[in-house]
Each structure stands twice: as C-alpha cells, then as structure tokens.
C-alpha positions in Angstrom: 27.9 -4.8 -2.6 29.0 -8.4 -1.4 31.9 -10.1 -1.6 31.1 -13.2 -3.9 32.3 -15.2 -0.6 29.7 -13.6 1.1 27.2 -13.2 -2.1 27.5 -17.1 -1.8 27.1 -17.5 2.1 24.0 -15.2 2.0 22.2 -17.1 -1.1 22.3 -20.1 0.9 20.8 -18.8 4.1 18.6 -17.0 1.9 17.2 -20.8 0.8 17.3 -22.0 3.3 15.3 -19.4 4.8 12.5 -19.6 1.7 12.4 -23.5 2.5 11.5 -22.7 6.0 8.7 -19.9 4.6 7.7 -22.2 2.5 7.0 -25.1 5.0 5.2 -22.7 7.1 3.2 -20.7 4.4 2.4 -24.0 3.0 0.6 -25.7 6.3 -0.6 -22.4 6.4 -1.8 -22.6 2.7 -3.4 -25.7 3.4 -5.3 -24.6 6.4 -6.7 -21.6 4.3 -9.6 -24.1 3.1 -11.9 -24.0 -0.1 -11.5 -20.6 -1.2 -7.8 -21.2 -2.2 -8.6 -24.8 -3.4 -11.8 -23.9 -5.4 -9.2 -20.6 -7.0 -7.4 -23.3 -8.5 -7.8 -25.1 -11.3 -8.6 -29.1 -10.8 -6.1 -31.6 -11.9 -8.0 -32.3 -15.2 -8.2 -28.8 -15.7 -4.4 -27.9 -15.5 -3.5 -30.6 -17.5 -5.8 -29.0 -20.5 -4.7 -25.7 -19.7 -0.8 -26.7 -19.8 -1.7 -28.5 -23.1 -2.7 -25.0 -24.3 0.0 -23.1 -23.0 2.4 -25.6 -24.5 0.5 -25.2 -27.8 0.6 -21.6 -27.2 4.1 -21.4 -26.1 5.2 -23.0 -29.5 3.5 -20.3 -31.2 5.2 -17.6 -29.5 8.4 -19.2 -30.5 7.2 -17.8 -34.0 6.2 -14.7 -33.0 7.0 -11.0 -34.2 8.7 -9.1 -31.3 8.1 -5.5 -31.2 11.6 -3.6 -31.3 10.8 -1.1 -28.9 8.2 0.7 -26.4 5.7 0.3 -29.2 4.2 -2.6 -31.8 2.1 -5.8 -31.7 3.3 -9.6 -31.5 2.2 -11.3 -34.4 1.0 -14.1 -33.3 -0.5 -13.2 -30.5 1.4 -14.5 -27.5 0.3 -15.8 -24.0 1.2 -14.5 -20.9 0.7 -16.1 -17.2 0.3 -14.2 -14.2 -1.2 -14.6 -11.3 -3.8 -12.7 -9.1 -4.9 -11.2 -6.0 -8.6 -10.0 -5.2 -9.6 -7.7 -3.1 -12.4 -8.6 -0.7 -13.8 -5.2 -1.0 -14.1 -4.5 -4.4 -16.9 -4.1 -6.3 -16.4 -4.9 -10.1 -18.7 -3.5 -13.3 -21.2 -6.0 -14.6 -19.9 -8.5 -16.6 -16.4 -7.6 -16.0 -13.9 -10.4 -14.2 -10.0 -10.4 -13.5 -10.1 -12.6 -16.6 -12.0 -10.1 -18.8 -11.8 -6.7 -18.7 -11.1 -3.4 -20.6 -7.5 -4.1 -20.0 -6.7 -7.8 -21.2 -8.8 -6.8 -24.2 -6.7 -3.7 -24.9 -3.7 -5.8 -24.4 -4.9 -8.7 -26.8 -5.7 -5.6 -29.8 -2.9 -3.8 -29.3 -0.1 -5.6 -28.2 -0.7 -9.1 -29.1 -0.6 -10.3 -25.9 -3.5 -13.1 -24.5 -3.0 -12.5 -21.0 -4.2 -15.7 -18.8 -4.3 -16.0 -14.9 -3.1 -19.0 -13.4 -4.5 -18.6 -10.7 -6.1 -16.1 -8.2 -7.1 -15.8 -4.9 -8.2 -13.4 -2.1 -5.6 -10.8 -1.4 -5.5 -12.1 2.5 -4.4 -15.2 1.0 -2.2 -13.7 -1.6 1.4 -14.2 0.0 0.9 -17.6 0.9 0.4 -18.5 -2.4 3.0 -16.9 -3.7 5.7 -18.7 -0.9 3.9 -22.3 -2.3 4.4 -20.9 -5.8 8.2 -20.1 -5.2 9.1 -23.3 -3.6 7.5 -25.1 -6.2 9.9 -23.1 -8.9 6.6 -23.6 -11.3 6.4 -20.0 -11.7 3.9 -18.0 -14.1 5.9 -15.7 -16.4 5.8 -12.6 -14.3 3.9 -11.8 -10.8 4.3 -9.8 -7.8 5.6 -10.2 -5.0 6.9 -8.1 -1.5 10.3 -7.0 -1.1 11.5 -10.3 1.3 9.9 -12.0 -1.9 12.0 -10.4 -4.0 15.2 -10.5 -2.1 15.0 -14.1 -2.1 14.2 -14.8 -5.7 17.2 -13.0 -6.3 19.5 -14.8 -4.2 17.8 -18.2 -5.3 18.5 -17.2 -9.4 15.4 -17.9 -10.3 13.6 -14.9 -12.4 14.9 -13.5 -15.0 18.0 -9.5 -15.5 15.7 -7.4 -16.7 18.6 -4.8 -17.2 18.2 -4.9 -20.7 14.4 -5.3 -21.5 14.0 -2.2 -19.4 16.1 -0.2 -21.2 14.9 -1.4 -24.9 11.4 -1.5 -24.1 10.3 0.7 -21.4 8.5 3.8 -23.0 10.1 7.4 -22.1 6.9 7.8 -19.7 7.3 4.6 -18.0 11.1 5.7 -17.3 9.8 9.1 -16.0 7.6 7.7 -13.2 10.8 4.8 -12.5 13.4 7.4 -12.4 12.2 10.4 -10.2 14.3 10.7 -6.4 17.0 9.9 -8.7 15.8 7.1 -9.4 15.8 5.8 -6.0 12.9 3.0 -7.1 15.2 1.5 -9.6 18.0 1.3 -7.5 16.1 -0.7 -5.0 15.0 -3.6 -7.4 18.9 -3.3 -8.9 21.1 -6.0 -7.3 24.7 -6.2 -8.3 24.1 -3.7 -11.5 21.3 -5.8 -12.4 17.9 -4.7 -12.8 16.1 -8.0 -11.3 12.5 -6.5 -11.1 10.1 -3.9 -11.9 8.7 -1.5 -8.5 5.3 -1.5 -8.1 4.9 1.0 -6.2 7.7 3.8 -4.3 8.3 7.2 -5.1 6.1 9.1 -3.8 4.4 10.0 -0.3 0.9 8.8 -0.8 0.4 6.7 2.5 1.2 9.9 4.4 -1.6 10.1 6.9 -4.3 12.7 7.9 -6.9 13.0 10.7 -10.4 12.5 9.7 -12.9 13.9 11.9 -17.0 14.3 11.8 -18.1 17.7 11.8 -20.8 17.1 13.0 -20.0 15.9 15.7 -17.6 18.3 16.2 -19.9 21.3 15.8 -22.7 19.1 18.5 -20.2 18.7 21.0 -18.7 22.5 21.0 -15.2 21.9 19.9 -13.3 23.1 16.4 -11.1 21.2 14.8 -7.5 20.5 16.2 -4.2 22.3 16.5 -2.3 20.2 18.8 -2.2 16.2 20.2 -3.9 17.8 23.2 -7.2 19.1 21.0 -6.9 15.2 19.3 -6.9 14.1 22.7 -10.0 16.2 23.6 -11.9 15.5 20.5 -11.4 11.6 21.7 -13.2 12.2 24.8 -15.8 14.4 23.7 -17.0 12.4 21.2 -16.9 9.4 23.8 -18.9 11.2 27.1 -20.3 13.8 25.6 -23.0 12.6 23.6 -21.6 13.3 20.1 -24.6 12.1 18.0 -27.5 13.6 20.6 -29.0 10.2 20.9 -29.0 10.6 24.3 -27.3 7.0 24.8 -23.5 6.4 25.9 -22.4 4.5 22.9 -19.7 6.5 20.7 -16.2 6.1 20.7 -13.5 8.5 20.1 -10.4 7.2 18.3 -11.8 4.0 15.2 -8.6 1.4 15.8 -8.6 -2.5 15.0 -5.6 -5.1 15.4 -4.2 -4.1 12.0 -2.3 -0.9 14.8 -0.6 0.2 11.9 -2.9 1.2 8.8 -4.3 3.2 6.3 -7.3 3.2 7.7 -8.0 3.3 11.6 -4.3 3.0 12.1 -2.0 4.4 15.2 0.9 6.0 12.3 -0.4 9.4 12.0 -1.2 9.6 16.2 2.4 8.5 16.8 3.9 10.9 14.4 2.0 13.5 16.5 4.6 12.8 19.0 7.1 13.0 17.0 7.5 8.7 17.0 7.5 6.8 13.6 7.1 3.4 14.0 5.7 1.3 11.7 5.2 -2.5 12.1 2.2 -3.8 11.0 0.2 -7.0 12.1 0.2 -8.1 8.8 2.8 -8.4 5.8 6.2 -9.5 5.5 7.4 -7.4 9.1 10.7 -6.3 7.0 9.5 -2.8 6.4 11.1 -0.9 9.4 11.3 2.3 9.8 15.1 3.7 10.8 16.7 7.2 12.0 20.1 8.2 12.4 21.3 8.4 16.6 23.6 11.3 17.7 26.3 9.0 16.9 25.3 8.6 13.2 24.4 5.4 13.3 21.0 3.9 12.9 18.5 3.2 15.3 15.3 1.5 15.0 12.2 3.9 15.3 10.3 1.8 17.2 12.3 1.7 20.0 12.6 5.1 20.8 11.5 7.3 24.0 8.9 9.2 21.9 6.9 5.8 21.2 6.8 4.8 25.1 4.6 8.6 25.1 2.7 8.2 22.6 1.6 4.9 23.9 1.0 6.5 27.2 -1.7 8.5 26.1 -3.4 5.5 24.0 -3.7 3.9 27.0 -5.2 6.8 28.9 -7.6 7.3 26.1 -8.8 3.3 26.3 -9.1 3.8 30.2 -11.4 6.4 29.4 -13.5 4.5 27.1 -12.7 6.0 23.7 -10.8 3.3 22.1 -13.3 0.5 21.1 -12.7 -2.3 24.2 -12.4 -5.2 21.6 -10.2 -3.6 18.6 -7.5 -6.2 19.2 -9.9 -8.6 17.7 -11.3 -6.6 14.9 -10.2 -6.4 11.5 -9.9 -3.0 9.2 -13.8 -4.2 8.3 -15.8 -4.4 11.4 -13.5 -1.1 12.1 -15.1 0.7 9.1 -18.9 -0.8 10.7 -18.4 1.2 13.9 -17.4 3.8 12.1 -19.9 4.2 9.5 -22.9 3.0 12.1 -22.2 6.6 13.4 -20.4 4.7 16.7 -16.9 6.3 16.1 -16.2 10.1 15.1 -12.4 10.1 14.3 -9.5 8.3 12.6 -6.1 8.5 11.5 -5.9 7.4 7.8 -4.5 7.6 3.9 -5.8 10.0 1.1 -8.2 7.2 -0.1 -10.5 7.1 3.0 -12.8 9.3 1.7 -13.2 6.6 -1.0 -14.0 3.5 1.7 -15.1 3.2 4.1 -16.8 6.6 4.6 -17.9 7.6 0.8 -21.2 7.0 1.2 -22.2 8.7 4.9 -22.7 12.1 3.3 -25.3 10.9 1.2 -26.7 7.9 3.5 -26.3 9.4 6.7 -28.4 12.9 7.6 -26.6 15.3 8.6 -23.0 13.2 8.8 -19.9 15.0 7.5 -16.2 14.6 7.4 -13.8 17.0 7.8 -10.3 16.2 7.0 -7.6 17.7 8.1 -3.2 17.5 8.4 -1.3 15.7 11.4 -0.8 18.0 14.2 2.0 18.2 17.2 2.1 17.7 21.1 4.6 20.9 21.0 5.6 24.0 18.8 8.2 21.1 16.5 5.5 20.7 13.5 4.4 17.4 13.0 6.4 15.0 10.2 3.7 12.1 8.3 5.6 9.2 7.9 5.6 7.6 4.4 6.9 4.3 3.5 6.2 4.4 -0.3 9.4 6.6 -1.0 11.1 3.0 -1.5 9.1 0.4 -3.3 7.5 -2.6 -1.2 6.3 -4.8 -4.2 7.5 -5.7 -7.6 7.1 -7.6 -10.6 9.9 -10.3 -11.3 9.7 -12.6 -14.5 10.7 -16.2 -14.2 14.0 -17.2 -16.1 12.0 -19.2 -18.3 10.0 -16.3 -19.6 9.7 -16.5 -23.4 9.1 -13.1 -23.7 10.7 -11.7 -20.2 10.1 -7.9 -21.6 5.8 -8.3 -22.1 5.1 -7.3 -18.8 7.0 -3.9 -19.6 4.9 -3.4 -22.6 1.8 -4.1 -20.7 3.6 -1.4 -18.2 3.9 0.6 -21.1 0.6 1.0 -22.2 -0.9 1.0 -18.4 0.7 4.5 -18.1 0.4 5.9 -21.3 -3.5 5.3 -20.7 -3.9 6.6 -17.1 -0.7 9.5 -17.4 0.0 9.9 -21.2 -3.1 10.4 -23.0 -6.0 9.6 -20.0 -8.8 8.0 -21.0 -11.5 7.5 -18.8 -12.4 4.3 -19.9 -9.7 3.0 -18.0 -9.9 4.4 -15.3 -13.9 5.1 -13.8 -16.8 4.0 -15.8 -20.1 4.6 -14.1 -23.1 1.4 -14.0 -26.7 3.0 -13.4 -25.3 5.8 -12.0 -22.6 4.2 -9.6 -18.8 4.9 -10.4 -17.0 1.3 -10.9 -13.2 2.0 -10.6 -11.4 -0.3 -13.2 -7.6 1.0 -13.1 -7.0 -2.1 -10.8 -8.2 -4.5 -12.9 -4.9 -4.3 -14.9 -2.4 -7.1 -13.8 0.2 -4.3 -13.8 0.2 -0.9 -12.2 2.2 1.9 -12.1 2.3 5.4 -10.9 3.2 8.9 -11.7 4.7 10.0 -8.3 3.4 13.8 -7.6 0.6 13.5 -10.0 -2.4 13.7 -7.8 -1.3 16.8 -5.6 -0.5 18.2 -8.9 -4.0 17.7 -10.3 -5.5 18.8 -7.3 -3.9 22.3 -7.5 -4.8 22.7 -11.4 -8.5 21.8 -10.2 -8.4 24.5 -7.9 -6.4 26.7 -10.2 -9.2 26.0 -12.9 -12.1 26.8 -10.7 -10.7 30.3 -9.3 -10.5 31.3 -12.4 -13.3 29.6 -14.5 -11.0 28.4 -17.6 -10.8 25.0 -17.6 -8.6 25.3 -21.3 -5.4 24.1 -19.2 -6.7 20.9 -17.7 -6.0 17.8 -19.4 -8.7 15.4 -20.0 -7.8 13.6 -16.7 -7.8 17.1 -14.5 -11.4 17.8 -16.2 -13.0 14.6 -15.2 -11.9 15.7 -11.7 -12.9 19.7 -12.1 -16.4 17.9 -13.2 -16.8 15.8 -10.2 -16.2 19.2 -7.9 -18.4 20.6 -10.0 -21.5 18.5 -9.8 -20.9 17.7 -6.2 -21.1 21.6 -5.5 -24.6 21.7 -7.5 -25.5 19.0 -5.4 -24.9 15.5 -6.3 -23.9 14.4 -3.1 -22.3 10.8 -4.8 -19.5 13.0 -5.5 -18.9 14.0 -1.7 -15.2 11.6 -1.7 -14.2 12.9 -4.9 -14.8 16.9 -3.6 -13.0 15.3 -0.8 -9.8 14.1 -3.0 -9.5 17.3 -5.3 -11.3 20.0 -3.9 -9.4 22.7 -1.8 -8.2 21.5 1.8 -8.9 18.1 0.1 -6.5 15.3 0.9 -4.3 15.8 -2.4 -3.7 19.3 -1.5 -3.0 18.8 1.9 -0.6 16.2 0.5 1.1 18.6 -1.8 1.6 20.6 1.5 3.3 17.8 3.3 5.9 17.5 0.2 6.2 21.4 -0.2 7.4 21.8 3.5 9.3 19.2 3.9 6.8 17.3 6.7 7.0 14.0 5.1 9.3 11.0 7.5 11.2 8.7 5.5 13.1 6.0 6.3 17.0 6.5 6.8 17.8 3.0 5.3 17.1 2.4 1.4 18.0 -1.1 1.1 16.1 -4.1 0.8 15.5 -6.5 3.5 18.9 -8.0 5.4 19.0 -11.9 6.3 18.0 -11.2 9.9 15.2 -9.2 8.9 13.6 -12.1 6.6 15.1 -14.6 9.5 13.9 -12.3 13.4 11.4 -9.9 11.6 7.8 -11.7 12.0 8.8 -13.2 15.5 9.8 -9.5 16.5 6.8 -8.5 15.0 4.6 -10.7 16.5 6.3 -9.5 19.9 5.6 -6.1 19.4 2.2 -6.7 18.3 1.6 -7.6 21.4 3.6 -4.9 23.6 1.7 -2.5 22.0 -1.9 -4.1 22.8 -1.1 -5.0 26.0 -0.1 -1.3 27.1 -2.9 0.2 25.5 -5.0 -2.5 26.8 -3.6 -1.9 30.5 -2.8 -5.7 31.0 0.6 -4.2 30.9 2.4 -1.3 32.3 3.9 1.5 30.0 7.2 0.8 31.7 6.9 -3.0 30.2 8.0 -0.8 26.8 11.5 -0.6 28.5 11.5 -4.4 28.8 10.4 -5.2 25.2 12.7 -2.7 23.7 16.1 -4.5 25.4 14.8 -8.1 25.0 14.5 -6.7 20.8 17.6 -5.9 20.8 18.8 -9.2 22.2 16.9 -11.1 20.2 18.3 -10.0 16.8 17.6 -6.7 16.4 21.0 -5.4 17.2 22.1 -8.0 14.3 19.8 -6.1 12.3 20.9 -3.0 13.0 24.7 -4.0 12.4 23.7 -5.5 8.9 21.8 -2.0 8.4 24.5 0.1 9.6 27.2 -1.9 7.2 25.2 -2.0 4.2 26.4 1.6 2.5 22.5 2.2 1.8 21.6 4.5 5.0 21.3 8.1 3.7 
C-alpha cells in the first residue's frame, strides 16, 4: 500500500498521464470517422435525451430501493451505460443492444430502464472511453481495462463500491468473485476499497490449443503431434506437400496475422511449446505482461527471456520455408480466418471458442474438411505449460460518483448469473432463428462468469452419455448433452458444439490443463504500475516490431539480444523495480 505522500505523488502522474491519453485517443477519436460520429447522438438529440434523464433522474430520487440481492425499484429507474459492438456478431431478428431479452428482463423484474449512451464498434471502444473519462461526463456505470481503471481510481472519480457489493451482491455472484481466494476482488480493491466490479479473471479460459485439419493430416501421411518438432513438420507438410490434393502450391502451414498474440491465429500457444510465455499483444492497453520469478527471486519479464529468442528462431525458419502466410503483418484476425476457412491454411494455435468462429461452419460447408483439436505440446520431455492471463481480471465495471443508484449494476450482475449459473434458462443464453443458433448471453450490458464451469459441464456431458442417464444434468448440461447428441445422429450444425463438450473436446482438454497443473500464470497480481501506463505501448510498439522483423528475416535473430537491453533501458527496468516493490508478486 502507498504512503499517502506517495498515494498523492502517483495520483498526479496518474492525471497527468490520462490527459496525455486523452489528447492522443482523442485525435485518434476524431480520425476514426462516421461510424463513431453517426453512434452518437446529434446535438438536438442529446439535449432531448438529457431532458429525459433529468426527468428520469428526479423520479428515481422517489424510488423504492430493493434491500438486498433481490426486489424491484418502484419507480422504475434509469440506468446509463455505454456499449461496445462486436464487428462479428450476428444478432436475432429484431433484437438490438437497445432491445433485447435482457433489458426487458431487467425493466420487469428489477425496475431498471436501462438506456445506452452511446455505442460503437468494439475496435473503437477504448478510445471512446479515454474521450469519455477526460470529459468526466460519465454514464452511471461502464467498462473499462485495467490502465482504465487504475487511473479512475487515482483521479476519484467513480464511485467505493465496498459496501453495495456486500449488501447487494447475491451469494452466487459472491461465489464466481471469490474463488482463488478471491484473487479477482483483491485486484479491483485499492486501499481496502472495493472501487470496481471484474469482468472477467478467475479462471483459465484463454489457455490455448492447437487446431489442426484432419484431413489434411490423414492426405499428407502424418498423425497428430507429440512434440514442437511434429508442429514443425505438420507446418511444412501442409505447405509442400500438397495438403488439399489440388495439385496447386497454395497452402500454408501455420494461420498468423499482425494481432502475434491471439486467441485465434496467435504465436501464445507455439511459444509456450518452448517453454516461453510472452504475451504482448498489438492491440489493447500493452500493460498486461506476463512475469516469472529469476534464480534470484526477483521478477523478470517473460518476454525477454532466452527461451523467446528460440522459439522465434524456428518462426522464422518456418516463414523462410513458405508456411507462414508472406503478408500476415498486414492482416487482421479477419482476413486470417479467410485463408483459413478458404481451405489455404491447415493449422493454428487458438482459445476454446475457435470451434465457434471462425471454423464452425467448414464441417458442414466444406466436403470432407475436419478439425481435430488437440493440447499444447513440448520441444523436450518438460510438458508443455498454456499460458493464461484471465487468472487476474483485465476489465471492470466502475460507477461514476454521481451514480444515483451506484449498486444497480450489481443487481443487474445479480440476475445475469442467476439466469446463466443459478437456474439456466436457455432463453438467455442460445435461441435458434430458422434453424440457426443466435447467441444472446452477450447482449447483456454486464457479464459474469462461473470460473470452472465449462470443464465441469463437459465432464457431466461425458459422464451422462457413458452411462445413458441424463437425471444428473442440470438444464444447462442437457442443452449441451442434446447438442452431442443430435450432432452424433447427424446434424452436422452441431459440429463446434460436439467440439466444445464432447470428449477430447476443448472443455475437457481444459479441465486437463487445471487438473495437472499445466496452466502459466503470471507471477505479479497487481494492477498496472505508472511506468507501465507511461513506457508500455511505446515498448509495445517496439516489440511488435522485433518480433516481425525476425520472423520476417529483415532482421537477424540475434537483433532479439539488442531489443531486449535497449527494453530495459528504456523503462523496463523501472517497471520491473515498481513490480518487484509492490508486495503483489506471488
């Protein structure tokens, strides 16, 4: 904890730092064009609309607050918020961010109009929010990243939720907060206060696994792999050997794009092969780092270490060769998924949802295309540790100070979780439109998780089918042990969800990550230090390009040796000094 002395010092550089952010976020706001400018509402518009919420504001002055987890308002009251949209998601008919099975649950039951300010596309979605900070007109609760957070904090602006939590929060949403010992709380507490809600954390579910074609595999003579070597064979074979028997040289090996750090066709789960665990992506906030304790005890940034510089090594071998796509430093995560799902790349590294986008559809589009899936394997006889860095939370939901109602987002928490991990209903989750499956869960404005769930659902699937009494499965389990079902009688539209719950499906190779310890987590808990938010994205930006370059061949491996010292000099050894001194390296 900090001195108040240097509390103080470290709130200012913190504001100054957001007015910096801000300046830059807001040119680059600006630049962003119509999309963000037609999101908004027009002058006249917000005028109206902040008539309304004035109007509605003095009602909930009146209002009934519940006493607890449970009741209604009475009046209804409003809530602001605002929004991000995800470019790739496809929504039911007739059903917006604005209106959906969720604000209509929460107007019935809780009392609660919820209206969005704003909302944009998720690309777009932290330069709003820096705008929306500086401007200190903030909705009554949003998310935000953990640099976000840090500095709302520091600047005093949203609101202790220390004691909303613990008067409102139902015993289920304090279950999924408090697991780890409740390692996501203490990362939004700051100074005993509880100054936001995690979005996310708690759980492993970023852990990656290698997705390979099986039919590929099976056309080019090779089974699936035991070893970085058999990756590294795979790679090649599906690039000269003619993987898809068209007789034409056009396949690639390994899918990548400029993103080098992903969920989908990112480098995590190939490094982690080599024992390495960096993780810096191209985009975000470049304060999630991952460290490890040195011999000497003290902290040392994964990135930097000798293990990288080999994994590299053999990247750039496998671009010399031809199996990396020759433009992926220009390619975003969706021309990556084109390649892959024009039959031009066979393999990737990825997260448990892949089978859901971008490949859910090949099985049944594609003759004869299949994917196997299988868990990260090792250059040498030390098994292979998947990285995770959802253990700590990265987002969270703060409440501005002047909040009428600062503990409505928990109740909307509340009732998120009880309908997804209480008592499921489907109709919150999955409804299906002329035979296509819609997934609505993410069309709540809050979102929560029940860390361990999936893995556990997975095995009481599998549980259920070897024995063919399906009485133990709750009503969420069931919808899952029907989706197997009807995929193994032939619906092939089910192929990602037999992918997800199925045996050797992704949640049950998951659950063997966590039952074996294989899962690579961070040695520092804390939040973002000052010369993270300060050095971070120029560091980034640096080794962004080190890592292109190498694999590239415009630079030499040894040019790894270079970057690493100048990282150092250029504020990473501050940052590992603050990391080292803050009491939160485990």
């Amino acid at each position: 904890m900090l001195t108040n002395a240097k509390a103080k010092l470290k709130g200012s550089a913190l504001l100054s730092l957001l007015l910096i952010m801000v300046t830059v976020t807001a040119c680059n706001d600006n630049n962003s064009g119509s999309t963000a400018s037609n999101a908004n509402s027009s002058p006249k518009t917000s005028a109206s609309d902040n008539a309304t919420a004035n109007a509605s504001t003095s009602e909930s002055k009146a209002a009934t607050t519940p006493n607890g987890p449970t009741g209604k308002y009475d009046p209804p009251i409003e809530l602001t918020t605002v929004r991000s949209v995800n470019s790739a998601a496809e929504l039911p008919p007739g059903d917006s961010l604005d209106s959906n099975i969720w604000v209509k649950t929460f107007k019935d039951e809780l009392g609660i109009n919820l209206k969005n300010l704003w909302k944009v596309n998720d690309a777009q979605y932290q330069n709003k929010i820096a705008v929306t900070m500086a401007s200190g007109d903030m909705p009554d609760f949003m998310e935000v990243d953990a640099q976000q957070f840090q500095i709302l904090v520091e600047a005093g602006t949203i609101a202790d939720l220390t004691d909303s939590y613990a008067k409102y929060a139902s015993d289920l949403t304090k279950g999924s907060m408090e697991v780890n010992n409740g390692l996501r709380l203490k990362a939004a507490t700051m100074n005993g206060k509880l100054m936001g809600i995690p979005v996310d954390g708690g759980d492993i579910t970023d852990t990656e696994l290698i997705y390979i074609r099986k039919d590929w595999l099976a056309n080019v003579g090779l089974q699936p792999p035991k070893t970085m070597e058999d990756v590294i064979n795979i790679a090649l074979a599906f690039t000269k050997n003619d993987p898809d028997k068209n007789g034409k040289n056009d396949t690639y090996g390994l899918s990548l794009d400029l993103n080098l750090f992903n969920g989908w066709s990112g480098l995590d789960g190939f490094f982690n092969g080599y024992h390495a665990y960096p993780f810096n992506p191209t985009k975000g906030s470049a304060t999630t780092l991952n460290f490890m304790k040195g011999p000497d005890g003290k902290v040392q940034w994964a990135d930097t270490q000798p293990e990288v510089k080999t994994a590299l090594g053999k990247l750039a071998d496998l671009f010399k060769q031809g199996a990396i796509y020759p433009e992926f430093s220009v390619i975003d995560g969706m021309k990556s998924a084109e390649l892959v799902t024009s039959g031009k790349v066979g393999m990737t590294f990825g997260a448990f949802w892949v089978p859901t986008w971008p490949i859910n559809n090949m099985y049944k589009d594609v003759p004869g295309a299949d994917w196997g899936i299988y868990p990260l394997v090792s250059s040498d006889d030390k098994p292979a540790l998947s990285q995770s860095m959802t253990g700590l939370p990265s987002r969270f939901y703060v409440v501005s100070k002047k909040a009428e109602h600062p503990e409505a987002p928990i109740l909307l928490l509340n009732t998120y979780i009880e309908k997804l991990y209480g008592h499921f209903d489907k109709n919150y989750h999955t409804v299906t439109v002329d035979g296509k499956d819609f997934g609505v869960f993410g069309l709540s404005p809050v979102r929560g998780g029940m860390p361990g769930n999936n893995p556990k659902a997975a095995a009481a699937v599998q549980a259920a089918k070897q024995s063919g009494d399906t009485s133990a499965l709750n009503d969420e389990q069931k919808q899952y042990y029907d989706q197997v079902a009807k995929f193994e009688a032939g619906d092939k539209s089910m192929w990602a969800a037999n992918k997800l719950w199925a045996a050797d499906g992704v949640f049950s190779l998951l659950g063997q990550y966590s039952d074996n310890n294989l899962v690579f987590q961070s040695a520092y808990v804390g939040n973002p230090t000052t010369t993270m938010i300060a050095k971070c994205p120029s560091l980034r930006d640096e080794e962004v390009k080190m890592i292109t370059s190498i694999i590239m061949g415009s630079k030499p491996l040894d040019y790894f040796d270079e970057w690493a010292a100048n990282w150092l000099k250029s504020g990473g050894q501050d940052i590992l000094d603050e990391v080292n001194a803050s009491g939160q390296v485990r």
